[in-house]
Backbone as CSV, one residue per row, in Angstrom:
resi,resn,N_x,N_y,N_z,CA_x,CA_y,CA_z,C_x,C_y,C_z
1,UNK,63.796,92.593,94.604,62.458,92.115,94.755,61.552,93.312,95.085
2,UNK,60.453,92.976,94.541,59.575,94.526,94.838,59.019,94.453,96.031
3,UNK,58.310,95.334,96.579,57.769,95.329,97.964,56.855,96.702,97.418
4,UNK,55.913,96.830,98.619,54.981,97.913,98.664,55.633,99.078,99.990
5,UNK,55.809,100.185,99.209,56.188,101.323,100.289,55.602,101.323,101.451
6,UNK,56.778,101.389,102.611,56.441,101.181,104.156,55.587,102.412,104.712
7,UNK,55.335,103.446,103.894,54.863,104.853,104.418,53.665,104.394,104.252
8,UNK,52.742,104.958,105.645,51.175,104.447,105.997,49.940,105.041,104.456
9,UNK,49.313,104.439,103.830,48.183,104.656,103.127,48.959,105.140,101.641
10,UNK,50.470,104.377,101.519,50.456,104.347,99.895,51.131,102.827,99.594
11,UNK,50.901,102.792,98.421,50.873,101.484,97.369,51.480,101.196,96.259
12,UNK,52.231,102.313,96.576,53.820,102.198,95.202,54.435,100.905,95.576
13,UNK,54.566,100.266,94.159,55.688,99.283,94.607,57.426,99.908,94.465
14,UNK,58.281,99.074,95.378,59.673,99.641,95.498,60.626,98.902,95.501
15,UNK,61.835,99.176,95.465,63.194,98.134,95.793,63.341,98.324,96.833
16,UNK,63.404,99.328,97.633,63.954,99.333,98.750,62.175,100.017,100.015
17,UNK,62.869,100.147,101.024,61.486,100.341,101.932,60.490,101.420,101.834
18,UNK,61.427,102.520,101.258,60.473,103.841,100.981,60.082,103.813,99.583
19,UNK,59.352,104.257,99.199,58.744,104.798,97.384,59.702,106.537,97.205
20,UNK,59.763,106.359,95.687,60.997,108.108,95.665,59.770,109.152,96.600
21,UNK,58.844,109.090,96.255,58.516,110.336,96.813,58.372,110.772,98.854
22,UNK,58.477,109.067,98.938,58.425,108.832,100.785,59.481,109.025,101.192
23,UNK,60.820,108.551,100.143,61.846,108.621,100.613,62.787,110.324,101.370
24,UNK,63.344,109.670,102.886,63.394,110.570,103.515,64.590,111.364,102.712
25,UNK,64.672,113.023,102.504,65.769,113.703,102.194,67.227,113.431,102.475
26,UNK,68.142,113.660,101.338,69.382,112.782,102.116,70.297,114.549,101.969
27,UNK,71.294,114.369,103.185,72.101,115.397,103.324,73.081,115.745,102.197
28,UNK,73.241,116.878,101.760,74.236,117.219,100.652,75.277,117.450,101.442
29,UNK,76.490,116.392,100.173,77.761,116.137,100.618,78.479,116.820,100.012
30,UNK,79.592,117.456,100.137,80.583,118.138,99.050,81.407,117.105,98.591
31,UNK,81.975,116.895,97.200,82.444,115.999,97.154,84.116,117.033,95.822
32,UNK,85.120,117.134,96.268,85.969,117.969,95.949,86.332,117.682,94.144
33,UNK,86.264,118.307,93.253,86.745,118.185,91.880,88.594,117.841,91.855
34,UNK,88.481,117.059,90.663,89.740,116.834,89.941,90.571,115.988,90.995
35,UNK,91.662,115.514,90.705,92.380,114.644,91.148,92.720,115.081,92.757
36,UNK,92.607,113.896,94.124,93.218,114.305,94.777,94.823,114.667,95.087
37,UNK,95.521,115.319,94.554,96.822,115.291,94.858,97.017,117.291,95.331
38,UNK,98.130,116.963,95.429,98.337,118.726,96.362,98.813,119.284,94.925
39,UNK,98.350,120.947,95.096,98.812,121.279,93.553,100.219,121.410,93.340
40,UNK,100.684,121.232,92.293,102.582,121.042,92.648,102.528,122.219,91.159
41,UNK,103.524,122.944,91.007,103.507,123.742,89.295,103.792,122.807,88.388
42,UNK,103.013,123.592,87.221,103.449,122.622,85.855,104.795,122.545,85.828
43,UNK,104.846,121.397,84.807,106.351,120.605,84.268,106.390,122.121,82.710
44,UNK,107.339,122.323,82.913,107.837,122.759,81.700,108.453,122.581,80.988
45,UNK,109.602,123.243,80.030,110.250,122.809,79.115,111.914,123.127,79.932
46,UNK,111.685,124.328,80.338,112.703,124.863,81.150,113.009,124.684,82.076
47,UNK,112.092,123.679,83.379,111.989,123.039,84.294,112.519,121.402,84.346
48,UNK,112.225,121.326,82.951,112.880,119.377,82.727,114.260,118.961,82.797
49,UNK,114.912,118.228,83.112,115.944,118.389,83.249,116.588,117.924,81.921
50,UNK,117.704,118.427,81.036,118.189,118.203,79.864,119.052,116.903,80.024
51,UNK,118.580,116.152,78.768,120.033,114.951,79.327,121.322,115.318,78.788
52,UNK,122.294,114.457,78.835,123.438,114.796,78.987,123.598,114.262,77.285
53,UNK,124.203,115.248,76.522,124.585,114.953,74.936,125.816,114.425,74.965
54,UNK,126.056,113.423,73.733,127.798,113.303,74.453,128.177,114.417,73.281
55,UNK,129.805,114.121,73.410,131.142,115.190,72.721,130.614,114.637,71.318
56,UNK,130.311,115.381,70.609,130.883,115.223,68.728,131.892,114.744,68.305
57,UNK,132.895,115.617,69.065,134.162,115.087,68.474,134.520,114.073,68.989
58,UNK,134.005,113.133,70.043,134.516,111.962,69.803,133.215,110.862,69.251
59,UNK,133.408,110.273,68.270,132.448,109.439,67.924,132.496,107.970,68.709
60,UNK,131.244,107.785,68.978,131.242,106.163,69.496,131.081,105.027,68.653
61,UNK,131.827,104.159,69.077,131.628,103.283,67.669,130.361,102.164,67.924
62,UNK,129.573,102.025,66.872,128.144,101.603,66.554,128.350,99.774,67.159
63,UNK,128.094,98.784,68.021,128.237,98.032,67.675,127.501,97.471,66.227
64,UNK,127.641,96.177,65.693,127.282,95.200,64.640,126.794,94.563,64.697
65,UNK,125.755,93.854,64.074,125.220,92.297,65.046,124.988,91.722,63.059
66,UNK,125.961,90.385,63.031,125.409,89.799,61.860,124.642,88.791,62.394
67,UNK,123.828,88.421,61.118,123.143,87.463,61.310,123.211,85.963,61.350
68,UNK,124.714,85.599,60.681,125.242,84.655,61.267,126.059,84.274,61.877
69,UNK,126.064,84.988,63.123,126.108,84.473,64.685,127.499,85.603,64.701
70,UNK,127.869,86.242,64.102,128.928,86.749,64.814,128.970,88.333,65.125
71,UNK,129.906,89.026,65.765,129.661,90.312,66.590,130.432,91.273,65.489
């Protein structure tokens, strides 16, 4: 709702009690960049852990699935 600025001998209308130019200065805040988390080192390639391959020479056998109903 509008209102007329509370500062004595002006006539801006406003949203809130002051008009921008009455309005009192507001304190500069620091406000910190990028994600808060602690810096940890990149993930690498050499850092990932490798999974485990199985043996070649022994092959696993594939299960089957038919489609009518049996294994």
């Amino acid at each position: 709702m509008l209102r007329i600025c509370d500062h004595p001998d002006c006539t801006t209308l406003t949203l809130g009690p002051f008009c921008v130019t009455h309005d009192p200065p507001l304190a500069a805040e620091p406000y910190p960049r990028g994600r808060p988390f602690p810096r940890s080192k990149p993930r690498t390639l050499q850092s990932m852990p490798v999974p485990a391959q199985p043996d070649p020479a022994e092959p696993t056998p594939v299960r089957a699935v038919s489609f009518r109903g049996g294994s």
